[in-house]
C-alpha positions as CSV (number, residue, x, y, z in Angstrom):
1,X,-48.2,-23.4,164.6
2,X,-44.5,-23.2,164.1
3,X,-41.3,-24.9,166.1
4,X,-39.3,-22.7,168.1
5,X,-36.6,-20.5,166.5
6,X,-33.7,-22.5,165.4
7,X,-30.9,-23.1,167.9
8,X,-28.2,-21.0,166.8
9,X,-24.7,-20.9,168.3
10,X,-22.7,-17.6,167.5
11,X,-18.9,-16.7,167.6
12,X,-18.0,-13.0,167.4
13,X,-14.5,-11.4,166.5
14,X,-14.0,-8.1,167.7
15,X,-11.7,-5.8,166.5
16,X,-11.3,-2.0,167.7
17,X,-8.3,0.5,166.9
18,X,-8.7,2.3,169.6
19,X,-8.4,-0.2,172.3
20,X,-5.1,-1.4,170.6
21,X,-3.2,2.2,169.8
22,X,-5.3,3.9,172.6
23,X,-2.6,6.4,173.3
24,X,-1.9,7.3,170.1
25,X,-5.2,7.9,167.9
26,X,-7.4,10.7,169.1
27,X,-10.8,10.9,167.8
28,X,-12.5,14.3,167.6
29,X,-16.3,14.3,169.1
30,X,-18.9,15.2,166.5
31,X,-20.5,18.7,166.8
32,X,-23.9,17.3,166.1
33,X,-25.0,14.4,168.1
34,X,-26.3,11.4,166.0
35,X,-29.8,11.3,168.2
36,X,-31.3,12.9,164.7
37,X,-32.1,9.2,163.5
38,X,-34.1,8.2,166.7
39,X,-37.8,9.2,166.6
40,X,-38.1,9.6,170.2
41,X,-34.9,11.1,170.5
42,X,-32.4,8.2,172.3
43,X,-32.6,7.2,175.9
44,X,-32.1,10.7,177.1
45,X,-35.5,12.1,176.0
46,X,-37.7,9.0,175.9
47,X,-39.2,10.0,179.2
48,X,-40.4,13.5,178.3
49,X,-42.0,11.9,175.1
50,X,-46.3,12.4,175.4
51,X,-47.4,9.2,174.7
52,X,-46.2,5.5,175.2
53,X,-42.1,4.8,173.9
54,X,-40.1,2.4,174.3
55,X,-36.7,1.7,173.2
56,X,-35.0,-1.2,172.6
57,X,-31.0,-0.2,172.8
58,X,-28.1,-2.4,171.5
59,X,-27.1,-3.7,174.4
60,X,-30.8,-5.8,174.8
61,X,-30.6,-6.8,171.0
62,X,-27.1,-7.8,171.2
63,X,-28.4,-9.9,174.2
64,X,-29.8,-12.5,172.2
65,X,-28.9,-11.3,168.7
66,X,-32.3,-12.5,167.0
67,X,-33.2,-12.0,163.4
68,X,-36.7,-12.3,164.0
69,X,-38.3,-8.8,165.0
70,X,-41.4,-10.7,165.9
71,X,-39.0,-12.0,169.3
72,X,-37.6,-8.6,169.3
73,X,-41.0,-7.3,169.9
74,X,-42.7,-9.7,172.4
75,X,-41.0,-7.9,174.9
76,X,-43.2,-5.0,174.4
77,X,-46.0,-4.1,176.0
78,X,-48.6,-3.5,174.0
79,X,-47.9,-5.1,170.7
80,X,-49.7,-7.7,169.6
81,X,-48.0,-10.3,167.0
82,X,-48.8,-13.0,164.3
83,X,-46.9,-15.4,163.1
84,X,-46.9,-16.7,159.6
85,X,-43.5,-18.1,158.2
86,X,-41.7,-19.0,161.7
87,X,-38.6,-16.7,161.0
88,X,-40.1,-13.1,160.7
89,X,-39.4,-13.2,157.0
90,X,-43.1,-10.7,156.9
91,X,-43.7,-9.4,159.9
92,X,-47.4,-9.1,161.5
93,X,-47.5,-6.4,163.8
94,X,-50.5,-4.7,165.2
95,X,-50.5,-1.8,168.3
96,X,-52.7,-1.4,170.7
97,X,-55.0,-3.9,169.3
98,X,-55.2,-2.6,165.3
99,X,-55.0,-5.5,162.9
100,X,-51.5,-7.1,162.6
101,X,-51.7,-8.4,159.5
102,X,-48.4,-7.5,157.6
103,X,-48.4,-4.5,159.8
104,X,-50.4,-2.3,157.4
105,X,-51.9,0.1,160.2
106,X,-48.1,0.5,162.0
107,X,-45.6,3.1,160.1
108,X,-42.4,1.6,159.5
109,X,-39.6,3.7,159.5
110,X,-35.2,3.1,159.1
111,X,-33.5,6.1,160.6
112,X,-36.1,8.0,160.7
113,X,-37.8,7.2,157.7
114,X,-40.2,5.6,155.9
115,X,-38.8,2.0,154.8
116,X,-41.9,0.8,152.7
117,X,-41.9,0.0,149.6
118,X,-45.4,2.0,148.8
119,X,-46.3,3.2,152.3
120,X,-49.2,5.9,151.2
121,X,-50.8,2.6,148.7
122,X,-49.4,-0.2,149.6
123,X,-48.2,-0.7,152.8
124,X,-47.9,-4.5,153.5
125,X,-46.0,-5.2,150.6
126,X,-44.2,-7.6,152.0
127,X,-40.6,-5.8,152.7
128,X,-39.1,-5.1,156.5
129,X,-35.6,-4.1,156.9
130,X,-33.1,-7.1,158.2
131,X,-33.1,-6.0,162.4
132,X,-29.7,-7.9,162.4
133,X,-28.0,-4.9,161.6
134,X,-30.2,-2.4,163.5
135,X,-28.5,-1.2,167.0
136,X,-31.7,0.1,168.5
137,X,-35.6,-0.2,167.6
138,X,-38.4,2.1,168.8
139,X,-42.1,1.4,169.6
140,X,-44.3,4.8,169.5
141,X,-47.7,4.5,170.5
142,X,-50.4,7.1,170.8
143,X,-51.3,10.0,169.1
144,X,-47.8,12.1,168.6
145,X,-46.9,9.3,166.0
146,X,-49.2,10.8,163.5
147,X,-46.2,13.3,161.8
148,X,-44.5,10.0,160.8
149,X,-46.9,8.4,158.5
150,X,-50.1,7.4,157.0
151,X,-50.6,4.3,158.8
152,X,-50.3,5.8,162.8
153,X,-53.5,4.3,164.2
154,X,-51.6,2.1,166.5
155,X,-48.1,4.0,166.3
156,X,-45.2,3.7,164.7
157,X,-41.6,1.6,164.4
158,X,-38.3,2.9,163.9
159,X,-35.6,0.7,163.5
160,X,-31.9,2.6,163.9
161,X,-29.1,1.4,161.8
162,X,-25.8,1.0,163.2
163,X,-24.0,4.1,163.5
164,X,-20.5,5.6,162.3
165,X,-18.0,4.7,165.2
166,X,-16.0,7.1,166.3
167,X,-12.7,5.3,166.3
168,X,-11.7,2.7,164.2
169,X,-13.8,-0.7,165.4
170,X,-15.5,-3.8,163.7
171,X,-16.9,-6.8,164.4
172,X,-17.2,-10.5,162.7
173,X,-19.9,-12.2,163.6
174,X,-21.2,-16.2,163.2
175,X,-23.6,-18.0,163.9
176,X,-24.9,-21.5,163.1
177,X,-28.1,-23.7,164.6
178,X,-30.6,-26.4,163.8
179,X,-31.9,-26.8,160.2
180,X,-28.6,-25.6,158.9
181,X,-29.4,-22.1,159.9
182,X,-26.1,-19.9,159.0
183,X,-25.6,-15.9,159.8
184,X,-22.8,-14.0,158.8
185,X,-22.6,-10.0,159.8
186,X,-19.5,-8.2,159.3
187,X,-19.1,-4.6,160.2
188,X,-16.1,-1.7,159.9
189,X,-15.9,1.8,160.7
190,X,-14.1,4.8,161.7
191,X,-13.9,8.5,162.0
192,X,-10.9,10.0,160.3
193,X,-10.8,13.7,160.8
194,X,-14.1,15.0,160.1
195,X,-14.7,12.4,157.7
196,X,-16.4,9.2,158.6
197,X,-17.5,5.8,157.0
198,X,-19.1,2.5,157.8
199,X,-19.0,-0.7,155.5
200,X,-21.6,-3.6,156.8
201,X,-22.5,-7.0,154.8
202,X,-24.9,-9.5,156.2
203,X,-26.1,-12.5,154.8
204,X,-28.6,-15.0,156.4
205,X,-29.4,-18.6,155.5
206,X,-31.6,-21.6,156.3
207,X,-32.9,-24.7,154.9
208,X,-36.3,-24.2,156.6
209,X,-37.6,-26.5,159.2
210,X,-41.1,-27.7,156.9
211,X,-41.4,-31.3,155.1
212,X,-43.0,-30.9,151.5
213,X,-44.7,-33.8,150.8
214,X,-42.5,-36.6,148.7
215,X,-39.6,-34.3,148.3
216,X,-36.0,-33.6,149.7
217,X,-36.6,-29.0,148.5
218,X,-35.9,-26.6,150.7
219,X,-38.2,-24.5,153.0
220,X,-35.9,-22.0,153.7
221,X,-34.6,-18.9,152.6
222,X,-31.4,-16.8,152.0
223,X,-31.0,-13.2,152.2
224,X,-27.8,-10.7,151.7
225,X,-27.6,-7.0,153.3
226,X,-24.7,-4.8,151.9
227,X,-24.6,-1.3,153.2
228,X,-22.2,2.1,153.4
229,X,-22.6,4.9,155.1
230,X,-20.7,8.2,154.8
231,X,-20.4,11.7,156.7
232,X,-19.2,14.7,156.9
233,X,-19.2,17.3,159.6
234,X,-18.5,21.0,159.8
235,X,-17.5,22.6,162.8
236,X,-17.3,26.3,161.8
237,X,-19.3,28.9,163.9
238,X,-22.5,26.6,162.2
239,X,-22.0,23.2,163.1
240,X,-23.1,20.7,159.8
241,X,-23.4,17.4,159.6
242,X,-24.1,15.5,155.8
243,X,-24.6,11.8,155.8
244,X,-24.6,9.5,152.9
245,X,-26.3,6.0,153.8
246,X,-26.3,3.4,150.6
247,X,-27.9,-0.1,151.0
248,X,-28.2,-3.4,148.8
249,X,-30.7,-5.8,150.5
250,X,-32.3,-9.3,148.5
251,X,-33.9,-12.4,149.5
252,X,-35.0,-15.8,147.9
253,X,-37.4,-17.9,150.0
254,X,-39.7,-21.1,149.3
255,X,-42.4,-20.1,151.3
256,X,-46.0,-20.4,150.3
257,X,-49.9,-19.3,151.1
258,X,-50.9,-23.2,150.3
259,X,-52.3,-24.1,154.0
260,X,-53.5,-27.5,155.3
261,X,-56.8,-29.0,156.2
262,X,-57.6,-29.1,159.9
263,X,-57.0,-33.0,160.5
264,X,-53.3,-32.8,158.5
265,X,-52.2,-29.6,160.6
266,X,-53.5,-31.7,164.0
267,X,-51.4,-34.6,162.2
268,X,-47.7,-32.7,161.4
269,X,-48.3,-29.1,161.5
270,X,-45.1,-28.9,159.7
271,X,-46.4,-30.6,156.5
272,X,-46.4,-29.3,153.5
273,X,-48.2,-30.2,150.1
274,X,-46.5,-31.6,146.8
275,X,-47.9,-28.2,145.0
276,X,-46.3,-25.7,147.2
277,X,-42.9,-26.9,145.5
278,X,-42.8,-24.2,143.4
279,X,-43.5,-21.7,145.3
280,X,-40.8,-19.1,145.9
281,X,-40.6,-15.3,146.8
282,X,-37.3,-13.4,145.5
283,X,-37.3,-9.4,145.9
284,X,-34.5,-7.1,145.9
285,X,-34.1,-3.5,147.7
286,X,-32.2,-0.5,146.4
287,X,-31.7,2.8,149.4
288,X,-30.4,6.1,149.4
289,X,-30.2,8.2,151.5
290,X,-28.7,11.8,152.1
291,X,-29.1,13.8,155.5
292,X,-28.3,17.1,156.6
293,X,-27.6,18.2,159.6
294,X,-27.6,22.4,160.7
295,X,-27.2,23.8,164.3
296,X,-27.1,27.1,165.1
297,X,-26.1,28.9,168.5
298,X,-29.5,30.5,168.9
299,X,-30.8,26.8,169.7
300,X,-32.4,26.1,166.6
301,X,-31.4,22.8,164.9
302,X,-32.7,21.7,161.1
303,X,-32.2,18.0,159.8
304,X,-33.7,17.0,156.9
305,X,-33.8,13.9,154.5
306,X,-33.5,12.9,151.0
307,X,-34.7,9.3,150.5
308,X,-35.1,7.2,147.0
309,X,-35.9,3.6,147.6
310,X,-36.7,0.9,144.6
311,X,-38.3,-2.4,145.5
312,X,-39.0,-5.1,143.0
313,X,-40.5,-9.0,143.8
314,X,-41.7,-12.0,142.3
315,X,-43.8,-14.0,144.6
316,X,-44.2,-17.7,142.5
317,X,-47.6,-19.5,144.4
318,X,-50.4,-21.3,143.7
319,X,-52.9,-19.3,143.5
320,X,-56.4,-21.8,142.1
321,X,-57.7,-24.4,140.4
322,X,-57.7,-23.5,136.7
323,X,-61.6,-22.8,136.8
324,X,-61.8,-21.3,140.2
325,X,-64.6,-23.8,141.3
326,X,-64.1,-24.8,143.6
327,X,-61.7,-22.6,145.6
328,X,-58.5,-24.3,147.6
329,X,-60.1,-22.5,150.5
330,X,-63.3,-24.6,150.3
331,X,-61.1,-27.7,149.5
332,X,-58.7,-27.4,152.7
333,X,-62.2,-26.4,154.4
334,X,-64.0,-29.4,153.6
335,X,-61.9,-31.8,152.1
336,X,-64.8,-34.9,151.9
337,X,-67.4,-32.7,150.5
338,X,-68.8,-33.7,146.9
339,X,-66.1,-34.3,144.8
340,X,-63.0,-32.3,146.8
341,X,-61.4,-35.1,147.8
342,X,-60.3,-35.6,144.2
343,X,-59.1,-32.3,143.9
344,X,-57.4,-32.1,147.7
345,X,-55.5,-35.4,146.1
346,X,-54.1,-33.4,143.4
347,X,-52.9,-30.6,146.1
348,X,-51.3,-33.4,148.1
349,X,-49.8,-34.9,145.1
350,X,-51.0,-38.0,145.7
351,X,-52.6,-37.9,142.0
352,X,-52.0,-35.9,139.1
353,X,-54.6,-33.2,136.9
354,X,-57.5,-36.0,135.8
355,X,-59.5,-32.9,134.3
356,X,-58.6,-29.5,133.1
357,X,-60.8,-28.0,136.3
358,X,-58.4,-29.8,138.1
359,X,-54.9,-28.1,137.1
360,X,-53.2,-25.6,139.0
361,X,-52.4,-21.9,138.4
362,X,-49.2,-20.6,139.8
363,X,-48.7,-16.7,139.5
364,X,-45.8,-14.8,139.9
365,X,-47.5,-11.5,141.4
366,X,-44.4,-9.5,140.5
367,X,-44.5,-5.3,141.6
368,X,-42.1,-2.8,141.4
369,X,-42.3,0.3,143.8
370,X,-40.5,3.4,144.3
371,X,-40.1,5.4,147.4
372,X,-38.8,8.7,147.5
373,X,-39.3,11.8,149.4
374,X,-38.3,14.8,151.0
375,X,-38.7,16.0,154.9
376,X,-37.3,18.6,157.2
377,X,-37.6,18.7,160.6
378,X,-36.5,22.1,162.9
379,X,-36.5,22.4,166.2
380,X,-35.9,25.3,168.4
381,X,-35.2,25.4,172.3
382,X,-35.6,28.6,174.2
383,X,-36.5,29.6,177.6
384,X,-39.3,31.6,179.0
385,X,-40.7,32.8,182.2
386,X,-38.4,30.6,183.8
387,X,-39.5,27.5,181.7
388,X,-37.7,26.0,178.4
389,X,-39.9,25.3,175.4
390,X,-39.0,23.1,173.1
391,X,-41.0,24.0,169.6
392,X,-41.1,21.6,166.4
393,X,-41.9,22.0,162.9
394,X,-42.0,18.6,160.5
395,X,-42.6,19.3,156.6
396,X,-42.7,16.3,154.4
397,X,-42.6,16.1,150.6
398,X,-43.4,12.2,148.9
């Protein structure tokens, strides 16, 4: 049980070189369209997809320009969410009625690949990608999803970075709302020949909207996204395209798993205890990224993907009493039961460790993961008997 999303106000600066020397720049069209990142191939092929797509452009995220994907997503039919910090900080999404929690059976994917930390072991490791700086998402459901991942019961995600602009254009945008919420996203990028580049930095802030129990701390979080993309295209009698996309992404956050007994959620559901104070998650997010691009008259086309990805958190929480008897759980269950109340006191804060059963253990659960992989995708279009055939071979190497 959360409050609404803050109430943010936002003030964009747009700035675009080709609106202001129009008759003066030109800006060669790429050879190779830039559809390769979309998993069900843009808004021009979505409709010939087998199975159940939809896509979200940038236009309907711009709309409302949330940085919650769990409000990105209610719109979908067939998704089925559950919320746990009130910003979207871990995401819970389930498809088609799998199990939402921290989207383990969903594949997650950034342009086309995978963006989890572990996703073959460890899939709801607590990383999502910041959608602020996504121009499109996709939701792929049904059985054609399973080429994209180990986790395709219910389908798959693709979230689509912002792309190279043609001419030169960027964008300044701010917002501010309730609880002292504060989002900054800048964005610049052009095409200069057949070279092209895109610089992006976001950061997003908020003192949280929960009380902790006889203290003025934070519930919030901050977190900073600094990426640069590159290409390169060829236009020769075999059209290439290489792309080069490097990203920087971290977050700090005082969010806990410490709950509340039924009659104190009924009470402020917005409480929190005196031991969650400590509590804190900080991770950080390493990508690369190198694509290539090949076309060839015959109407076969090859992309394929290089990815390395480092992840590395801390997650600071109380995790038990120091003997494990009795459990939190069975404390916030039944609070008046034998001699809990004693121990729910020292939770609350309203007394302090009598006994050595009753100290606390916080844990800092830290993991490191690396992500890395190769995959190739071909395509090839021809026409027979009057009909065109598409054909599609995916190899992957993790």
């Amino acid at each position: 049980m959360f409050k609404s999303a803050p109430v943010a106000f936002s003030l964009v600066f747009l700035l675009s070189a080709s609106s202001i020397f129009a008759e003066e720049i030109t800006h060669p069209q790429p050879s190779i369209e830039l559809d390769t990142v979309y998993i069900t191939g843009g808004k021009d092929e979505i409709r010939r997809l087998p199975g159940s797509a939809t896509l979200i452009t940038e236009e309907a995220l711009a709309t409302f320009e949330y940085t919650d994907i769990h409000r990105i997503l209610n719109a979908v039919p067939g998704v089925n969410l559950q919320e746990e910090d009130g910003y979207g900080l871990r995401p819970n999404i389930g498809l088609r009625g799998t199990s939402p929690e921290r989207s383990k059976k969903v594949t997650i994917m950034e342009d086309g690949v995978l963006s989890g930390p572990a996703p073959y072991s460890a899939s709801a490791a607590y990383y999502f990608p910041n959608v602020s700086r996504m121009s499109a998402v996709e939701v792929f459901k049904g059985p054609a999803t399973t080429q994209y991942g180990p986790s395709t019961i219910g389908g798959a995600i693709n979230l689509v970075s912002r792309p190279i602009p043609y001419a030169g254009e960027g964008e300044l945008d701010v917002q501010y709302g309730q609880y002292n919420f504060q989002r900054y996203n800048a964005h610049y990028g052009e095409q200069i020949g057949d070279f092209g580049y895109l610089i992006e930095g976001l950061n997003v802030s908020t003192d949280g909207f929960k009380d902790i129990d006889n203290s003025n701390s934070d519930t919030g979080f901050e977190r900073n996204d600094v990426n640069l993309k590159t290409s390169w295209q060829s236009m020769g009698d075999v059209s290439q395209l290489f792309q080069l996309k490097l990203g920087y992404a971290d977050e700090k956050s005082d969010e806990t798993y410490l709950g509340l007994t039924r009659d104190d959620l009924d009470d402020k559901s917005n409480r929190r205890y005196a031991s969650s104070e400590l509590d804190n998650m900080e991770w950080d997010h390493q990508q690369f990224q190198f694509s290539h691009t090949v076309e060839f008259d015959s109407g076969l086309a090859i992309h394929s993907d290089v990815y390395y990805n480092t992840y590395q958190r801390d997650w600071f929480k109380v995790n038990s009493f120091n003997t494990d008897t009795p459990s939190i759980q069975e404390v916030l269950k039944n609070p008046d039961q034998g001699n809990n109340r004693d121990f729910y006191n020292v939770l609350t804060g309203e007394r302090s460790s009598g006994t050595e059963a009753e100290q606390l253990k916080i844990g800092n659960n830290g993991r490191e993961y690396i992500s890395q992989g190769i995959q190739t995708r071909g395509n090839y279009t021809l026409e027979l008997s009057g009909l065109e055939h598409s054909l599609e071979l995916v190899c992957v190497i993790t």
